[in-house]
N, C-alpha and C positions, 0 to 999 in steps of 0.2 A: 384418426386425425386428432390431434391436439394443438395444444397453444404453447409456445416457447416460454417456460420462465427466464430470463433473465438474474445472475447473478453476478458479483463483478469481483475489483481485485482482491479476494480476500490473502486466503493462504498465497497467492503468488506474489499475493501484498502486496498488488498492487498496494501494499500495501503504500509502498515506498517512505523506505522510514529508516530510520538512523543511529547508528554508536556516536552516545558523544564523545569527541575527545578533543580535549585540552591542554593549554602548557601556560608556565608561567610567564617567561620572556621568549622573544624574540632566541635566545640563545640555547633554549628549551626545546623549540624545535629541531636544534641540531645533533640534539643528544637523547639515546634510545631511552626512554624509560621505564623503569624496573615496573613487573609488574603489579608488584606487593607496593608501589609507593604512591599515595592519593593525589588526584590533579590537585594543582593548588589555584585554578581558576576558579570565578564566582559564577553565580547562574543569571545569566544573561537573559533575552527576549525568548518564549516559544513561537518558534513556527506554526502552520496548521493550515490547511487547507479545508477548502469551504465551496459548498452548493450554491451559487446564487446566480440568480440572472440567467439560468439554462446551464451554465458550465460550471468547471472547476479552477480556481484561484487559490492563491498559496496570499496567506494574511502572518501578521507578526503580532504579539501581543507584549506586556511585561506577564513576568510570571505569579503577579496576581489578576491576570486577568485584564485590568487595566490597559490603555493605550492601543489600542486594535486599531492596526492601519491595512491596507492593503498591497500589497509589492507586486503583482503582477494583474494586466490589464490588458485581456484577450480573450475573443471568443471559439477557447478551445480550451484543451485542458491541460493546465498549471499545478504541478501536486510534487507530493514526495520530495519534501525539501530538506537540505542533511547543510547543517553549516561546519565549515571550516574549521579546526582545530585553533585559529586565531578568531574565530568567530566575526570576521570580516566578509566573505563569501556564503556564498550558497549554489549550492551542487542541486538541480530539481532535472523533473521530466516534465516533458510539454511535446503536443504535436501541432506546435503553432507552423510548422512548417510542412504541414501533411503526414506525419510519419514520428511514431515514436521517436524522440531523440533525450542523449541526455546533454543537457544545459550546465551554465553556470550564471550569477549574478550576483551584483555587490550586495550586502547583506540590508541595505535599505529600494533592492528593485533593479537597481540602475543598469549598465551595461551586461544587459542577457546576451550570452556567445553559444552557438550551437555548437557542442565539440563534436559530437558522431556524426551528422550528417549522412546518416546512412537509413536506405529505403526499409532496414529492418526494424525489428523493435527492441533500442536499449534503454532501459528504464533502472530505477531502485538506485541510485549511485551513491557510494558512501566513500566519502574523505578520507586518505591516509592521516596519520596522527603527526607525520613530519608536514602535512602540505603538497605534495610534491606528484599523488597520485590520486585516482581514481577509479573504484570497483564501480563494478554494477555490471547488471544483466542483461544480454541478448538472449537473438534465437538466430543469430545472422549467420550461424553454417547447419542451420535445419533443426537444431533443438536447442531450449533455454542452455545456457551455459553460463559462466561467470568469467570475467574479463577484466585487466586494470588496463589503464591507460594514463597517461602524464598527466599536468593538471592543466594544460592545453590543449589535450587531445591527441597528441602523437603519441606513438608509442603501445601500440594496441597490444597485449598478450594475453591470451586465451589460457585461465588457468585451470579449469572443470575439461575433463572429457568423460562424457558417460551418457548413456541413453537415455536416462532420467531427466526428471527438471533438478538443474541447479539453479539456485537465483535468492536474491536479498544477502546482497555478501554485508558483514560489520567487521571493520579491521577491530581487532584486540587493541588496547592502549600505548603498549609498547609496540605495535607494528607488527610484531613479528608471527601474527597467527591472522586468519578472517573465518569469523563464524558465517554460517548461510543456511538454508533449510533446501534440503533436496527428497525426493521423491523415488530415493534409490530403493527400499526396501516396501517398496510397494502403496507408501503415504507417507504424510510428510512429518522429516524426523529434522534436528539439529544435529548439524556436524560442526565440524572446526578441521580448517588445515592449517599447511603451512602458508605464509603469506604468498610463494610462489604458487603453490596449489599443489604440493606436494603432503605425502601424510594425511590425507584426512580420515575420519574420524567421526564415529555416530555417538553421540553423545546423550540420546533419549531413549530411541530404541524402544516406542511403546506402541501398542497398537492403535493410540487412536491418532490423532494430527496434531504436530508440537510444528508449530509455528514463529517468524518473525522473529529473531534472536536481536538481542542486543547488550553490549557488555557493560559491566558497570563501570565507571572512572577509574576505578584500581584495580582493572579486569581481575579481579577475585572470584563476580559472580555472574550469571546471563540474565537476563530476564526474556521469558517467549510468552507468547499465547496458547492453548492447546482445546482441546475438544475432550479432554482425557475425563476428568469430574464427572461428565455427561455421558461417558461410553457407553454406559448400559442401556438409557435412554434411543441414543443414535442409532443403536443396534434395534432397537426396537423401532425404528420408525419416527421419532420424534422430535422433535427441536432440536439443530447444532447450537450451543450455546456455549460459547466461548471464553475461559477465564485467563489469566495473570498468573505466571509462576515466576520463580528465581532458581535458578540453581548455581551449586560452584562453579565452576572453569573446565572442570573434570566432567559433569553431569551427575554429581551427588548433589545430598540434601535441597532436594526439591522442597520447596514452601510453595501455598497456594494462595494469594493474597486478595485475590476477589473471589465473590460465590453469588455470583445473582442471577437469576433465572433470566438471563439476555446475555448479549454479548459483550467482551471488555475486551479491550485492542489493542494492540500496536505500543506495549511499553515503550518509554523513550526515556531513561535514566539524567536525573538534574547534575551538571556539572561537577556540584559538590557530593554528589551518592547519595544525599539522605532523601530524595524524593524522585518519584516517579509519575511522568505526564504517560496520559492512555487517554485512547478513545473510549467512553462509554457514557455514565450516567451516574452521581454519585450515589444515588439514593436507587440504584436499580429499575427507575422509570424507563419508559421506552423514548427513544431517540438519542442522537449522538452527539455528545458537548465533549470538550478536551476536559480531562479532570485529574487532579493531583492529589498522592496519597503517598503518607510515608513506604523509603524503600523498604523499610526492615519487616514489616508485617502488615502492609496494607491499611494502616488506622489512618484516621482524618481524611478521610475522602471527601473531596468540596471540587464542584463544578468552577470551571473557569472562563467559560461562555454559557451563555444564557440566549441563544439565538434562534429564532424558528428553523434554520437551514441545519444541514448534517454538516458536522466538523469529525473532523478527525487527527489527530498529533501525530505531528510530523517529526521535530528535532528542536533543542536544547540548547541556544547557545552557550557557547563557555566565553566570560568575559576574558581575556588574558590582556589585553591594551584596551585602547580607548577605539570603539568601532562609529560607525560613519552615522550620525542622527537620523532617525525613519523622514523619506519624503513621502510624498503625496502622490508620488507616482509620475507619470506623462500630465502635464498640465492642460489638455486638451483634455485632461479625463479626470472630472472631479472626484476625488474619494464622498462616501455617502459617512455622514457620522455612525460611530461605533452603535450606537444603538439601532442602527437601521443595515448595519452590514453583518453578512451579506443579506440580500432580498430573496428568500428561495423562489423558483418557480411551481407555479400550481401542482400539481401531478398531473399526469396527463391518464385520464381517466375515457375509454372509446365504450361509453355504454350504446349498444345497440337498438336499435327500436324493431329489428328485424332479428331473425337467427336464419340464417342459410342453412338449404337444408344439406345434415348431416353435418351442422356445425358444431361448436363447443365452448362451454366456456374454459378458460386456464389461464395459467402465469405466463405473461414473456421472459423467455430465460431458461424455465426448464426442460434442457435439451432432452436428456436422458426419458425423461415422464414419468418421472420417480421419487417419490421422497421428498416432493418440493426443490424450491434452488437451494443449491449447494457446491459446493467445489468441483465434484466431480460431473458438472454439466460444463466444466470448462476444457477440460481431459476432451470430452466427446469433443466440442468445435477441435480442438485441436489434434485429435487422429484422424476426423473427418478433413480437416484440410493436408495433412501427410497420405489419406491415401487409408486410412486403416479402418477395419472396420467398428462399427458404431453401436448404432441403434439394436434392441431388440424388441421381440413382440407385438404390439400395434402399434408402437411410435414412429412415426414418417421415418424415411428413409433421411441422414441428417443430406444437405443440399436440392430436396423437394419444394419445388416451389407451391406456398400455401396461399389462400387468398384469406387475407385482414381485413376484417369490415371498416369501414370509415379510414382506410387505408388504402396504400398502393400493395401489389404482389410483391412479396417477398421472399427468399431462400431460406428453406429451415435452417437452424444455426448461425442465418448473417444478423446478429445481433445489433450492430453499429445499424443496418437495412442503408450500407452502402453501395449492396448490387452485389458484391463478392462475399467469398466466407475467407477472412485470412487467422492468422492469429491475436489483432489488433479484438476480432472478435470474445476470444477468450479471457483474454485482460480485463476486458468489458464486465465479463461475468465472475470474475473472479474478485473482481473492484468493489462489483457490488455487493459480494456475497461478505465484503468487511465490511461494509457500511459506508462506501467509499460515492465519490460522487461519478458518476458517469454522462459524458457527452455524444449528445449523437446527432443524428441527421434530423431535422426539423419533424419529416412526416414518419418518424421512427417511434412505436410505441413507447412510453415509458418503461425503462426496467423494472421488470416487477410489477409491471399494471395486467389486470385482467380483459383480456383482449377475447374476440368472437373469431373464430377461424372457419372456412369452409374444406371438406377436403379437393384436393385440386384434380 
């Protein structure tokens, strides 16, 4: 018997995050652009999602920091925000309606539209550079796949077929390519195809985990996150620790632009190319602030939240016209000032005064019971709800129901501890395992807390 770590959307990233792209006019969007040729848009507000209050909220800043409002106001989770090539919109996921879906809303909160509406899970959605469409990832014909759809939702085409996870698509500048990270060669590598999802393409091809792609404004270069620095470590047992690279369009000249014994996250390239917003910590402290650093080698790295909750960067607007002034949200629902948003919630810590016997102490999260949480405890929820097998050695069989002290019974691997195990579960741990914020059921452990277990 053990105790579930809990990790969330990392590598499937959750992360949900975004290529920016840009145009100058109105007239820009109708004309394909070259890939050698620089946006000529400014850098508009960062996106960023935030921990506070038990859930997860998509917040706007300027790009010093400054100006932090909040755009979305629900208790559920709000994230993965990608803005529009006019920088007017925003493309996010939310399961404000029960059910992964992906969304859209005006770039200051307002008119949120549910486009999928569909009982599966589409998340990660990233903007064509004309306008006109929308990628992002399911699992709605049985495994993660990659999919566009119109920029109101019809028009659904499924562009991945393959056994693996496909998911986190970034259209290229010009349109005419979408990078993504898939799990075809056995972990996760950067490919690029074509925009219909013809030709793809491994572009990393390393053995450890090359993650979360996103292009630069004059798609010349990508930036990912990867586990690669760390490989010897990993191999041994050790801390996944996560850095920042760049590479061409091709998959040459790799640069590695963070190096801190933690993790750095989810590039998101500035309008103009000369700078790059990421999740981490400027100075390699622990906890998770949005932070900005030159794109060309990584120098001047300076935090752009200062918040006790976990942030994470989301997307970059690009100014091209005049976009709609930040509101306040639903009037019924006060914004709290920037210095007090968000409010994280406690941790939720179940110290026992008892131990049942043959019980244990461990992490909620780690399914596998191995190595701590990590990505591939999100692999196991997710054979284990296809039907495949799991678990090895003395770790529960995964859907064993285990008893939680100062809890209700739960199913090994129902992570959300909704009653079922789906893939909603996996998201969960892959979410967290970026540093991402996770929401769950009131009397559901914290991700990541040390919980007492009996065996059942």
């Amino acid at each position: 018997m053990r105790i579930l770590r809990l990790s969330s959307l990392s590598w499937l990233v959750l992360a949900g995050l975004v290529a920016v792209v840009t145009s100058a006019t109105a007239i820009w969007l109708l004309a394909p652009l070259s890939v050698h040729s620089a946006y000529p848009g400014a850098n508009g507000r960062i996106a960023f999602e935030s921990v506070g209050g038990g859930d997860v909220e998509i917040f706007a800043m300027d790009p010093d920091g400054s100006g932090v409002l909040q755009l979305t106001f629900n208790e559920a989770f709000d994230g993965e925000a990608n803005y529009s090539a006019d920088g007017t919109r925003i493309a996010f996921s939310s399961d404000r309606d029960g059910a992964f879906d992906t969304w859209t809303m005006n770039a200051d909160g307002s008119n949120a539209t549910n486009l999928t509406n569909d009982s599966a899970l589409d998340f990660s959605p990233d903007w064509s550079p004309d306008g006109t469409r929308i990628a992002f990832s399911s699992d709605r014909n049985g495994d993660y796949e990659i999919y566009a759809m119109d920029a109101d939702g019809g028009n659904i085409d499924q562009l991945t077929f393959n056994d693996s996870t496909d998911f986190l698509p970034k259209w290229s500048p010009d349109g005419t390519k979408i990078a993504f990270e898939a799990t075809r060669d056995g972990n996760g590598e950067i490919y690029v195809m074509d925009a219909d999802g013809g030709n793809p393409t491994n572009l990393t091809n390393h053995s450890s985990s090359d993650q979360d792609p996103d292009w630069s404004p004059d798609g010349s270069r990508i930036a990912f996150m990867s586990y690669r620095s760390d490989i010897g470590v990993v191999v041994a047992g050790g801390a996944l620790d996560e850095d920042i690279f760049t590479m061409n369009s091709s998959g040459g000249d790799i640069k590695q632009l963070t190096n801190f014994a933690r993790n750095e996250r989810h590039p998101r390239w500035s309008p103009d190319g000369t700078k790059i917003v990421y999740s981490g910590h400027a100075d390699g402290d622990p906890g998770s602030e949005v932070v900005v650093m030159d794109a060309s080698d990584g120098a001047n790295k300076t935090n752009l939240t200062d918040l006790p909750s976990t942030e994470s960067a989301n997307d970059w607007q690009p100014l091209v016209a005049a976009t709609p002034s930040p509101t306040l949200g639903p009037t019924a629902t006060p914004t709290p000032p920037p210095s007090a948003t968000p409010t994280p919630s406690p941790p939720s810590t179940l110290t026992p005064t008892t131990t049942p016997p043959g019980g244990l102490n461990a992490t909620w999260g780690d399914n596998n019971c191995k190595d701590g949480v990590n990505p591939i405890d999100s692999l196991f929820v997710l054979r284990s709800d296809a039907g495949l097998p799991t678990n090895t050695g003395s770790c529960p069989d995964m859907g064993q129901e285990i008893e939680v002290l100062n809890a209700s019974p739960h199913i090994w691997g129902d992570v959300d501890c909704t009653g079922t195990m789906t893939p909603v579960d996996s998201l969960k741990v892959l979410r967290f395992d970026a540093g991402l914020g996770v929401s769950q059921e009131a009397n559901c452990p914290e991700v990541g807390s040390t919980v007492t277990i009996a065996e059942s």
